[in-house]
C-alpha positions as CSV (number, residue, x, y, z in Angstrom):
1,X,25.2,-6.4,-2.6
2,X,25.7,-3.9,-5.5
3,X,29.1,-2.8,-3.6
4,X,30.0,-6.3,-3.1
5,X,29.5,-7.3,-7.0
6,X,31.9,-4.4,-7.5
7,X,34.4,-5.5,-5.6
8,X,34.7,-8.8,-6.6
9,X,35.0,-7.2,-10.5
10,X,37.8,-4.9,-9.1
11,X,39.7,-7.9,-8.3
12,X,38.9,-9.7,-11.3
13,X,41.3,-7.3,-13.3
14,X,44.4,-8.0,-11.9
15,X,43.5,-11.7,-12.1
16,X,42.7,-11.8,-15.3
17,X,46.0,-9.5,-16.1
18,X,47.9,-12.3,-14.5
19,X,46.5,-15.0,-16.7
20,X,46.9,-13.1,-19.4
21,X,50.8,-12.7,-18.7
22,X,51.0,-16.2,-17.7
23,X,49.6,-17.7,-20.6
24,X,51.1,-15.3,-23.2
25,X,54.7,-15.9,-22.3
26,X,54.2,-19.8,-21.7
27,X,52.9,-19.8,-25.1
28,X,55.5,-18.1,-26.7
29,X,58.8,-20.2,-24.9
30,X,56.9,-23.5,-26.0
31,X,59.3,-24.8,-28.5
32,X,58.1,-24.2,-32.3
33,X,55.7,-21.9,-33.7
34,X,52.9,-21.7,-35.2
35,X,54.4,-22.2,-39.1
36,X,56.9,-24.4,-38.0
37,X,54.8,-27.5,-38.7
38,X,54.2,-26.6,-42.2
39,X,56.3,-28.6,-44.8
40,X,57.8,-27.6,-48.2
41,X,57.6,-24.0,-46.9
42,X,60.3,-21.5,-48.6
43,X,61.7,-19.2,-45.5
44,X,60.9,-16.2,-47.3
45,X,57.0,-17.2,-47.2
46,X,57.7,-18.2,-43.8
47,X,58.9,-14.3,-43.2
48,X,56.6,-12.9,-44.6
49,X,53.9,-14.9,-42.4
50,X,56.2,-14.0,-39.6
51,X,56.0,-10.0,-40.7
52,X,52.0,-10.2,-41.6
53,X,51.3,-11.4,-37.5
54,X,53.7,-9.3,-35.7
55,X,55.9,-12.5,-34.9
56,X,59.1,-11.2,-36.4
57,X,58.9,-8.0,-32.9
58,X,60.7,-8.6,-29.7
59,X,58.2,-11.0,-27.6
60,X,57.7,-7.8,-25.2
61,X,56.0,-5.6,-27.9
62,X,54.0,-8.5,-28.9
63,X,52.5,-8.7,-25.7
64,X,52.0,-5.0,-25.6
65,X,50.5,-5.0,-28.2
66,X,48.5,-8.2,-27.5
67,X,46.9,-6.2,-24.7
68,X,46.1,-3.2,-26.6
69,X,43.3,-5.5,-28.6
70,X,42.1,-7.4,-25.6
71,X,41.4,-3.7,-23.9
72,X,39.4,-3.0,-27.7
73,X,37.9,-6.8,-27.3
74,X,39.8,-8.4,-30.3
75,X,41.8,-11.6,-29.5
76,X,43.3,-11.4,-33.0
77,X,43.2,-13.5,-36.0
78,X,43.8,-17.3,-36.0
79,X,47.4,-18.7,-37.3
80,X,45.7,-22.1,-38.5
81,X,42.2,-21.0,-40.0
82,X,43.0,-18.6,-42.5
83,X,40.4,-15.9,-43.0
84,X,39.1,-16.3,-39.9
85,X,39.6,-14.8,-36.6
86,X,39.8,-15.8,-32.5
87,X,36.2,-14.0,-31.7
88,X,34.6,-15.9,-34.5
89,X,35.9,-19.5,-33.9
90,X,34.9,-18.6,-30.2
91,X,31.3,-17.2,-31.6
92,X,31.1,-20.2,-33.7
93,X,31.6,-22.8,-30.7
94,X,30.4,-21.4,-28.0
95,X,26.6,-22.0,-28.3
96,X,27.3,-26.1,-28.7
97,X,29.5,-26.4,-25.6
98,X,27.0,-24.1,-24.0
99,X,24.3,-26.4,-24.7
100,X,26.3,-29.7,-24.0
101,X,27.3,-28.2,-20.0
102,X,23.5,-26.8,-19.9
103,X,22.2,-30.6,-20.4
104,X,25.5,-31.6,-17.9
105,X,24.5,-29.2,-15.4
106,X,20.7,-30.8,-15.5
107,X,21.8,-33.9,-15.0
108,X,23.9,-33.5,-12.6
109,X,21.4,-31.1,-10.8
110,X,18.5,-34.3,-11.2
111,X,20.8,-36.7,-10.0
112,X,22.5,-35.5,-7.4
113,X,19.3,-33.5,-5.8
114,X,17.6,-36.5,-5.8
115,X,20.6,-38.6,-4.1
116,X,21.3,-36.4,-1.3
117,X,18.4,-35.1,-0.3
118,X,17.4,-39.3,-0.2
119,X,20.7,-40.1,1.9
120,X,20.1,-37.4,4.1
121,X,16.6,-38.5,5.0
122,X,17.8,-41.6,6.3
123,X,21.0,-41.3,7.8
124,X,23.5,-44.3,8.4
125,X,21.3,-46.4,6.6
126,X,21.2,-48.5,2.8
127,X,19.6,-45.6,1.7
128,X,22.4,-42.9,2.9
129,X,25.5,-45.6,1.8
130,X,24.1,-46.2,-1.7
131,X,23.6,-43.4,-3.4
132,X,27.1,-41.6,-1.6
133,X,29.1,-45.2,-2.4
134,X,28.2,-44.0,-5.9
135,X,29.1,-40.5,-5.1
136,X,32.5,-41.5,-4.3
137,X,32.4,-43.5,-7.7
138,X,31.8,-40.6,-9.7
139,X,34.2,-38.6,-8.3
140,X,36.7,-40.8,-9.2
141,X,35.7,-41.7,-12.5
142,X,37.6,-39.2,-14.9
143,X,35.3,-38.1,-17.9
144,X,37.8,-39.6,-20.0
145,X,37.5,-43.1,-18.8
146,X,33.8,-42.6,-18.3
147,X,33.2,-41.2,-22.0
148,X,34.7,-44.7,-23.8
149,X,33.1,-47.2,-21.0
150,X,29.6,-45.5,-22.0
151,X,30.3,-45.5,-25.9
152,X,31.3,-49.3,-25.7
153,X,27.9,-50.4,-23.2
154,X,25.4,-47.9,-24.8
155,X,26.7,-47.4,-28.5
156,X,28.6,-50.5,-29.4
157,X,27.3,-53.7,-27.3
158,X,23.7,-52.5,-26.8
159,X,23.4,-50.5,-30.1
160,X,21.0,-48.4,-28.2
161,X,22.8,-44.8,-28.5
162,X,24.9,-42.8,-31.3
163,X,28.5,-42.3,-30.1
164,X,29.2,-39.2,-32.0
165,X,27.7,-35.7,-33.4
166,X,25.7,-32.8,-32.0
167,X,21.7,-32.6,-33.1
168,X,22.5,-35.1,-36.3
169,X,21.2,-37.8,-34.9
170,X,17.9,-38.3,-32.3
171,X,20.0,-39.6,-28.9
172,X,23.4,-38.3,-30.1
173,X,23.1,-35.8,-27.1
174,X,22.5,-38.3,-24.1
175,X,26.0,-39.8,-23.5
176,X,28.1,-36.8,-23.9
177,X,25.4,-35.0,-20.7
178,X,26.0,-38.1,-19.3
179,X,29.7,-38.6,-19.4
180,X,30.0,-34.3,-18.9
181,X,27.6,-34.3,-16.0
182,X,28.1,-37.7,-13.7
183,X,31.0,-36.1,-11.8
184,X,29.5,-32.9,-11.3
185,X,26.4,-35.0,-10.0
186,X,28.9,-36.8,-7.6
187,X,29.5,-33.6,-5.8
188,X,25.8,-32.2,-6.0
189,X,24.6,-35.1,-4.0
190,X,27.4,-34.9,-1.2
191,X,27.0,-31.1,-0.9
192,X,23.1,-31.6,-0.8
193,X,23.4,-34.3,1.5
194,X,25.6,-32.3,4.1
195,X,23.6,-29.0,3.8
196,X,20.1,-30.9,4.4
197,X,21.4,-33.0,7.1
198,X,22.9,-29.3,8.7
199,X,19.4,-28.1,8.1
200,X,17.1,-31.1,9.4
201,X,19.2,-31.0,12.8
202,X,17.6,-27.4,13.6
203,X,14.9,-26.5,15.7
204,X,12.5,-25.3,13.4
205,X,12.8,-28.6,11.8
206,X,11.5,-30.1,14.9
207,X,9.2,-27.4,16.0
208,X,7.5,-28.5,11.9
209,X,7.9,-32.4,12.7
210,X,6.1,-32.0,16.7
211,X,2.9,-30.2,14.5
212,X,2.6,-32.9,12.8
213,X,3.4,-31.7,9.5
214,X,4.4,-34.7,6.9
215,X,8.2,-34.9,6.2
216,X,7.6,-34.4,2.6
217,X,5.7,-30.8,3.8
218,X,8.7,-30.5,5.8
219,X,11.3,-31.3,3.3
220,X,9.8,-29.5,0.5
221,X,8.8,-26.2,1.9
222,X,11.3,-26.2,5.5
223,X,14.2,-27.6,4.2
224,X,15.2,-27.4,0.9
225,X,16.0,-23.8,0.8
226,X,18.6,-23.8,3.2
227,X,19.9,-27.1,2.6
228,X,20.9,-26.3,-0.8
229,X,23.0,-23.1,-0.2
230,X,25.8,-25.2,-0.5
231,X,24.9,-26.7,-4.0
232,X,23.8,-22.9,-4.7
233,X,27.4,-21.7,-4.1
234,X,28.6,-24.8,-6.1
235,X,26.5,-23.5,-9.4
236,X,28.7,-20.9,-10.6
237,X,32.9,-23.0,-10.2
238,X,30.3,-25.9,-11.8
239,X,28.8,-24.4,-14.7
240,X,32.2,-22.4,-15.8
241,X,34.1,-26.0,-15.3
242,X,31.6,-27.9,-17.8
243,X,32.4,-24.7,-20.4
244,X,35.9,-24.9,-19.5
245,X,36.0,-28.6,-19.1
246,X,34.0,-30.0,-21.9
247,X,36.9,-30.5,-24.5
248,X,37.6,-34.2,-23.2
249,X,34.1,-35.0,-23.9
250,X,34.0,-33.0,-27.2
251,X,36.7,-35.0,-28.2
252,X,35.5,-38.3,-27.5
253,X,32.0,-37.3,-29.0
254,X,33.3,-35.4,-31.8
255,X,31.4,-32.3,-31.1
256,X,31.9,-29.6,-33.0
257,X,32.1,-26.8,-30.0
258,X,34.6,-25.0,-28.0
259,X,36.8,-27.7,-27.0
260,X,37.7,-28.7,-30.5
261,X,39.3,-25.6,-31.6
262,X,40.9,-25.5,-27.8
263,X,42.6,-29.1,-28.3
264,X,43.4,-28.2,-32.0
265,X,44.9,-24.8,-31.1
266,X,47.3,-26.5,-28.7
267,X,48.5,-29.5,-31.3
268,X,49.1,-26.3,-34.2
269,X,50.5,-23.8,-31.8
270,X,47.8,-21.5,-32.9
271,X,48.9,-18.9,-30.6
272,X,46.4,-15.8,-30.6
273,X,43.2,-19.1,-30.2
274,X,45.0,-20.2,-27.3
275,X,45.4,-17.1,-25.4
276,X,41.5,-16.0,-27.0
277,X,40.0,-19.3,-25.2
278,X,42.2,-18.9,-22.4
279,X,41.0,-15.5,-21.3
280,X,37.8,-16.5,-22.4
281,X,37.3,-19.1,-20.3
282,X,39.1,-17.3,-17.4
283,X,36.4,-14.6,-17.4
284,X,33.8,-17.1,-17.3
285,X,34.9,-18.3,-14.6
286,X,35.3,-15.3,-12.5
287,X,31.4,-14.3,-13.4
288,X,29.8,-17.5,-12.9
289,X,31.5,-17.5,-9.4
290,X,30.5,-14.1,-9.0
291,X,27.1,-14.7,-9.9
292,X,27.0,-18.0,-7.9
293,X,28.2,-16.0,-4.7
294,X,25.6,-13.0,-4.8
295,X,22.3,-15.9,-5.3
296,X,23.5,-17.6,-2.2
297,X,24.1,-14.4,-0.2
298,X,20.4,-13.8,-1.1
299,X,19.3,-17.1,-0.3
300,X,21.0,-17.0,2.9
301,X,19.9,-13.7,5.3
302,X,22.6,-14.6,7.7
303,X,25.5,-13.8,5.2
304,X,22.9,-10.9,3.6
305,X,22.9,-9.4,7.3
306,X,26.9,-10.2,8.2
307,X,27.9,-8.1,4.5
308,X,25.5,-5.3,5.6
309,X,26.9,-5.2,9.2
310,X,30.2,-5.4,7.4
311,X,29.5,-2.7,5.4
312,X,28.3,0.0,8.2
């Protein structure tokens, strides 16, 4: 397992060195710059902003040195919020669009549980075409469209939600989970409902049901463990995407979290914030898979046994 984590890090570098690159020299050919916007500007302040942030060297000794801090762990200063730099603006929104995908990710892990381990008990039936007819629904519905059709039912028509803020009002919270977490909850229940309908096919799960145990018993305690490895594997790509995701919904919702200074970043060619989220976000990505891969290796003994044989 241990060697296996370490692998996967190994392979992270060059990865993340890639996206790095990428991002870096797309940012820089984007037409503009990040003072270019500003109006009634003289060109000697405009040089001298230029000279203070390294902009005025060849865009190949930028990116040396650009590399250089992300080695030390310092994505740089922004170019819009004066005094302030990439790690804070990241420190600063972090914890809200943490909280907004942790409230996602438990609806989507309620709602989708619950509708395919439901379908799955009764195949081919109302019970198995409802819940993955809304499945299908969800996974269609973009977060963007979803967001505004909630705000005008729940917040606007019914009066019965806020439609905007983060912990200022009681409720404010609901819709954005809601609108962050339906797709996610779309996939949950498809993923359930294929690995319990792999699991309830096996012979132990007949050996349980010709005892005479209950099919709750059997669900519960037989079932559910290896029926979720799926959902399990899903976990990790799912919680990095809400992080990574979650600026639609911030936006709509005006929450004051990641995803603002992401969208904002992009409109003021903020360069250093972009690349700072970028790589952020990147390297969540590649740990929450990571961490996603080594639960379901230990929830499954079959893979735990293929990496050992692997290994000798």
């Amino acid at each position: 397992m241990y060697r296996f984590a370490l692998g996967r890090l190994l392979q992270a570098i060059p990865v993340l060195l890639v996206v790095i690159t990428v991002t870096f020299f797309l940012v820089h050919s984007a037409p503009g710059g990040p003072f270019s916007a500003d109006k009634a500007v003289p060109p000697e302040v405009i040089k001298a902003l230029e000279e203070q942030y390294n902009l005025n060297q060849p865009v190949w000794q930028q990116y040396i040195g650009y590399l250089g801090d992300v080695l030390r762990g310092d994505f740089g200063p922004s170019f819009k919020y004066s005094g302030r730099t990439v790690n804070e603006l990241i420190g600063a929104g972090l914890p809200i669009t943490a909280e907004l995908a942790l409230y996602a990710m438990l609806v989507a892990l309620g709602v989708g549980i619950t509708a395919g381990v439901g379908a799955a008990m009764r195949p081919n039936t109302l019970q198995d075409y409802l819940p993955m007819t809304g499945a299908m629904i969800g996974i269609c519905m973009p977060s963007f469209l979803l967001g505004p059709l909630l705000v005008l039912i729940f917040g606007i028509h019914l009066d019965w939600l806020p439609v905007s803020g983060w912990g200022d009002i009681p409720g404010d919270k609901i819709l954005p989970s809601i609108t962050l977490g339906t797709g996610y909850a779309a996939y949950i229940a498809r993923l359930s409902r294929g690995g319990m309908l792999e699991v309830l096919s096996q012979d132990y799960i007949r050996t349980a049901r010709a005892k005479g145990l209950s099919e709750r018993l059997i669900i519960v305690k037989h079932a559910l463990r290896g029926g979720l490895i799926p959902v399990v594997a899903f976990l990790g790509p799912a919680f990095a995407g809400l992080l990574a995701g979650s600026f639609v919904v911030e936006t709509i919702f005006q929450i004051p979290g990641m995803g603002r200074f992401y969208v904002q970043a992009a409109f003021n060619r903020d360069y250093t914030l972009i690349l700072g989220m970028t790589i952020f976000l990147s390297t969540l990505i590649i740990v929450f898979n990571l961490l996603s891969d080594m639960l379901a290796i230990w929830l499954n003994p079959k893979l735990r046994h293929e990496l050992e044989g692997a290994k000798s």
